[in-house]
C-alpha positions as CSV (number, residue, x, y, z in Angstrom):
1,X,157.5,179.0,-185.5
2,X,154.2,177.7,-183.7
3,X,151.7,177.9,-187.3
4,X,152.9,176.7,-190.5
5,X,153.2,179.6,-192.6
6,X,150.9,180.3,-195.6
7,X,151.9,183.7,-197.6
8,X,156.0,183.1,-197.5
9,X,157.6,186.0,-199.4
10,X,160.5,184.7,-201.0
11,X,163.6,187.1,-200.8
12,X,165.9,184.2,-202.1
13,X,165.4,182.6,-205.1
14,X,166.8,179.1,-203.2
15,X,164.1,179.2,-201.1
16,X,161.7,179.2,-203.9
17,X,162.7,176.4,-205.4
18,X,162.8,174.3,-202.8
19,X,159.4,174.8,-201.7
20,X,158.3,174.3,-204.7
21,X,160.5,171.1,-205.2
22,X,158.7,169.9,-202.0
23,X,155.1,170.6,-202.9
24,X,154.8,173.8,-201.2
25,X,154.1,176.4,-204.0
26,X,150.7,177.2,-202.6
27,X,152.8,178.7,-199.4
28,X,154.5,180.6,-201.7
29,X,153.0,184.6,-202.2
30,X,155.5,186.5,-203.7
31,X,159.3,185.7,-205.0
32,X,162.8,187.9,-205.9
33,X,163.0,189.1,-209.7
34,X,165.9,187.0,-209.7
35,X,163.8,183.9,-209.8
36,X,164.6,181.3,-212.3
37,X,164.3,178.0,-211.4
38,X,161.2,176.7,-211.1
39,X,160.0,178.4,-214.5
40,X,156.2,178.2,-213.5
41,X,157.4,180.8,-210.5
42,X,158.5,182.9,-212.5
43,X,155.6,183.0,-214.4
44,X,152.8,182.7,-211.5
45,X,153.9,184.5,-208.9
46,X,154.4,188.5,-208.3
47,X,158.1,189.8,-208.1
48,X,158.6,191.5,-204.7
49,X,162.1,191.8,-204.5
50,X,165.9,192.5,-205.9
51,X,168.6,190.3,-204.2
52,X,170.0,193.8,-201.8
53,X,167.2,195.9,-202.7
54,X,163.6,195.8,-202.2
55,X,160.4,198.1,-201.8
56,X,158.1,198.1,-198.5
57,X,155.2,198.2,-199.9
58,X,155.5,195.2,-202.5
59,X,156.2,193.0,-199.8
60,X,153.0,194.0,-197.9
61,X,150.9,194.3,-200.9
62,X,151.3,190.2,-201.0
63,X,150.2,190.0,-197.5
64,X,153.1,187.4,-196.2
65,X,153.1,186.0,-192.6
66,X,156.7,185.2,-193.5
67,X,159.7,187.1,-195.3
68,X,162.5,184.5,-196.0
69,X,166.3,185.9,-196.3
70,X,169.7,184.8,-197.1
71,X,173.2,186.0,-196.3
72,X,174.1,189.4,-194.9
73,X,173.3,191.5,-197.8
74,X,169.7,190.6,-197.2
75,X,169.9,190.9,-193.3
76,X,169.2,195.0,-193.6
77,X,166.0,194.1,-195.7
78,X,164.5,191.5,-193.1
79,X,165.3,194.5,-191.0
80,X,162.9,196.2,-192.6
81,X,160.2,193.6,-192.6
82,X,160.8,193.6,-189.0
83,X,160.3,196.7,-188.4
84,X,156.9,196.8,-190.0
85,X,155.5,193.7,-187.9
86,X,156.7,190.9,-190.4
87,X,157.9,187.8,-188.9
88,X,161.3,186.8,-191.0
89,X,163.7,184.0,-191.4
90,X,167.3,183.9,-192.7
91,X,169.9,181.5,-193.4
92,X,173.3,181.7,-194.6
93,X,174.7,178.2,-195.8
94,X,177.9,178.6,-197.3
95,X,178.1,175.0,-198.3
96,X,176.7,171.9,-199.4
97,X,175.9,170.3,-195.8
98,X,174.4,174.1,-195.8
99,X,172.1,173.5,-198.5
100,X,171.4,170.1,-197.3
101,X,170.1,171.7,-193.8
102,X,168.2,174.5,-195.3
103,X,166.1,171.8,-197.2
104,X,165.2,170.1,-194.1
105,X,164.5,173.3,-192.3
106,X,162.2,174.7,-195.2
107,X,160.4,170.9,-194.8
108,X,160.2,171.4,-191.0
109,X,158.7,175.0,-191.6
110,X,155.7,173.9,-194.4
111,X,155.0,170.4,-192.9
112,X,156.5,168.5,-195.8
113,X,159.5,166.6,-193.6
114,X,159.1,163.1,-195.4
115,X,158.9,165.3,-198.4
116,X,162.2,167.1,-197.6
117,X,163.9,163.8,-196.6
118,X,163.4,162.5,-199.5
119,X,164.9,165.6,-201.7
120,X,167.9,165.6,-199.8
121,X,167.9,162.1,-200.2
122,X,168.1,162.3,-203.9
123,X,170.5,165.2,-203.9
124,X,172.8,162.8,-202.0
125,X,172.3,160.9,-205.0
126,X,173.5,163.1,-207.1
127,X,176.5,164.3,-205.2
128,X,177.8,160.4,-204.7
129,X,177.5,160.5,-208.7
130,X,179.0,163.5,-209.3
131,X,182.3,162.1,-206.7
132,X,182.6,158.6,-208.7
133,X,182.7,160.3,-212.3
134,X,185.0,162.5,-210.8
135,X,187.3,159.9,-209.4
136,X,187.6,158.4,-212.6
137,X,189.5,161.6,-214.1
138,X,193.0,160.9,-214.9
139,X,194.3,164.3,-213.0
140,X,192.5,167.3,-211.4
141,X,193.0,170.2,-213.3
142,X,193.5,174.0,-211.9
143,X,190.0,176.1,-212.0
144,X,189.6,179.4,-211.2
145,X,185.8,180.5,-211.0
146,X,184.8,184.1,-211.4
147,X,181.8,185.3,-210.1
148,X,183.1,188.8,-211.2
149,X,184.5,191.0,-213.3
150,X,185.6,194.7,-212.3
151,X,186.6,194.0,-209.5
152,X,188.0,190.0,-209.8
153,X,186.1,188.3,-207.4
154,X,186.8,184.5,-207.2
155,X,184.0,181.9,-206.1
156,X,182.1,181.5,-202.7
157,X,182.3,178.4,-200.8
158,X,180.0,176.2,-202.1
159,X,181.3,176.5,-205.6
160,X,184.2,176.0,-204.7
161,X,183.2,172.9,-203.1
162,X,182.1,171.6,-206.5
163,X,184.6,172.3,-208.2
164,X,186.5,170.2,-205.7
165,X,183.7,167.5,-206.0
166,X,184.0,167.2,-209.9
167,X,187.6,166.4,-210.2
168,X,189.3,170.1,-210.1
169,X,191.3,172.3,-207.9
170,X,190.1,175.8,-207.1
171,X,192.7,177.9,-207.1
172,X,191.8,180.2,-204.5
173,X,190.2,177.3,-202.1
174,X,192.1,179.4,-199.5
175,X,189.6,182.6,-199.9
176,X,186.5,180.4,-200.5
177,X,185.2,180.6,-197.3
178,X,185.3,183.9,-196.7
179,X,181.1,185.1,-197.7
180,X,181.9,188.5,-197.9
181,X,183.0,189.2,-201.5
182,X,185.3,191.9,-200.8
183,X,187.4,189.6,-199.0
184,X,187.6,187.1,-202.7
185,X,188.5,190.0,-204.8
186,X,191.5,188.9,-206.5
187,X,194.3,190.1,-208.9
188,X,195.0,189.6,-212.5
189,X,198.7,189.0,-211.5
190,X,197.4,186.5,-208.5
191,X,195.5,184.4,-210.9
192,X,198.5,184.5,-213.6
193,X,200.2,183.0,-210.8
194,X,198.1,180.4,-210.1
195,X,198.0,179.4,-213.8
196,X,194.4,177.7,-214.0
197,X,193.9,175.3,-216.9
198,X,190.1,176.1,-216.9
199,X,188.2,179.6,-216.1
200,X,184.6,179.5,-215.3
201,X,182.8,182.4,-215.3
202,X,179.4,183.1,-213.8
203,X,179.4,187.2,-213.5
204,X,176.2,187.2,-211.1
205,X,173.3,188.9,-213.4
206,X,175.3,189.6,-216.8
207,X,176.6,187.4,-219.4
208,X,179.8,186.1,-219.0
209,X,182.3,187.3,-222.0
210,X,185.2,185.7,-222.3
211,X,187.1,187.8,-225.4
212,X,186.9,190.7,-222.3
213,X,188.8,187.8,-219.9
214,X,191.5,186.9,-222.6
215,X,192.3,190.6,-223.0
216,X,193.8,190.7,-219.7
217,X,197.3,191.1,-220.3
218,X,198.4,187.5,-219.7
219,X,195.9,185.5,-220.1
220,X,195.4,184.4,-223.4
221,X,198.7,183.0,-222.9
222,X,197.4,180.6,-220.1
223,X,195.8,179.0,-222.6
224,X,193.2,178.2,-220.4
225,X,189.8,176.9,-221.8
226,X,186.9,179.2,-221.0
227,X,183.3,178.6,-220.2
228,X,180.1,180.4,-219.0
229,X,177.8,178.8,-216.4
230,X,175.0,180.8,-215.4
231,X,174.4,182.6,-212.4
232,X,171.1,181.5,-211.8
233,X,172.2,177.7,-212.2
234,X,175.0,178.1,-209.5
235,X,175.3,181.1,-207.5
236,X,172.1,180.7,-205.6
237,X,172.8,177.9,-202.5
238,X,170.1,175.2,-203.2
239,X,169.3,172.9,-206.0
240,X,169.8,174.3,-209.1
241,X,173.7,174.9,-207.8
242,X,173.8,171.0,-207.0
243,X,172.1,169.8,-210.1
244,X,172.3,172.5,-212.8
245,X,176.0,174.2,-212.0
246,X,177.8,171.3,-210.6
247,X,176.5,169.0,-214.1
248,X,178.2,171.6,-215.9
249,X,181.7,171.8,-213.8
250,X,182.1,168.3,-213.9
251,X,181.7,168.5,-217.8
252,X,183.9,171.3,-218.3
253,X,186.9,169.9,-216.1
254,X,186.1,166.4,-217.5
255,X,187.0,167.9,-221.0
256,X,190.2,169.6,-219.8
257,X,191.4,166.9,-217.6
258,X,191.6,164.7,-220.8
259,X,193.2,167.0,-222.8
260,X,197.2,166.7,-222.9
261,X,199.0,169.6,-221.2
């Protein structure tokens, strides 16, 4: 882009944070309903925006010179934007280098590289601490992340890389990859299979419950421990997935990984 963009509409709730994190929040005219994390967003600026669904006319109404996107359920809405004369930008990491890069390009973007250096600085940080607590575990335990209920749908690549990062073993690493969730839906029988030790849930936009989980026929025989980690805290890629989710991996596999099997 040749100017630095003022009026960003923020389809992604990662994007939002980030911008704020790096001093930016002026830049920033209008966010997703999803928004969370930083709490003053939520609370200052105008929701424009579900995650795959949207309204024309709230977007304009907030004047943007800039609609920011993520992954190819938002593709058809930047369409949109497009189509109405509204310059756009999308990304679509998958993983924590992903993350990593989308910092430094949102830095580039709002003139705040030293800013944005220094961010992904600390979140190396973070990540090199969250590698040495987990090489202290005494054995990596099985996980098996929802992000779903009806259907199964396991976790998305970066979630599955920190699970790997804090000490566990996701047991569908193999499907991680894949972005489109229809390609992660799983079985009750394939996750019986895989007998996890620990089940994370994180249904994206509803509470997790896990007496509905441990009705499966099965499953309370695993005798798996179960915990909820919000959606907001890991299933968005950007900070809040690196600091908020992966604290609370690492302390739930920690606690199974000392328990005797």
């Amino acid at each position: 882009m040749n100017t630095v963009p003022t009026r960003i509409a923020c389809l992604s709730t990662e994007a939002v944070e980030v911008l704020y994190r790096l001093g930016a929040q002026d830049h920033v005219a209008g966010i997703s309903g999803y928004t969370v994390h930083p709490p003053e967003a939520r609370a200052e600026k105008p929701k424009i925006s579900g995650f795959s669904s949207m309204k024309l006319e709230r977007i304009l109404a907030v004047k943007p010179d800039l609609v920011i996107g993520f992954s190819d359920l938002q593709q058809p809405l930047l369409a949109q934007c497009e189509a109405a004369g509204l310059r756009t930008l999308w990304f679509d990491q998958r993983d924590i280098a992903g993350i990593l890069d989308m910092v430094r390009r949102l830095g580039a973007l709002v003139s705040r590289e030293s800013q944005a250096r220094m961010l992904c600085a600390e979140l190396g940080r973070r990540i090199d601490a969250l590698a040495t607590a987990a090489a202290a575990l005494p054995r990596r335990p099985r996980v098996y992340f929802e992000e779903w209920d009806e259907p199964q749908i396991c976790g998305i690549g970066w979630v599955s890389e920190i699970i790997h990062l804090c000490g566990g073993e996701d047991i569908f690493a193999d499907r991680a990859r894949d972005g489109f969730a229809k390609h992660r839906i799983v079985t009750p029988a394939e996750v019986l299979e895989r007998r996890p030790e620990l089940i994370l849930g994180s249904w994206c936009g509803k509470r997790f419950v896990p007496d509905k989980v441990l009705a499966r026929p099965g499953f309370a025989e695993l005798g798996a421990q179960l915990q909820e980690i919000k959606s907001a805290d890991i299933l968005a890629p950007g900070l809040s997935a690196i600091e908020r989710g992966a604290a609370q991996v690492l302390a739930a596999i920690t606690t199974v990984a000392g328990a005797s099997r």
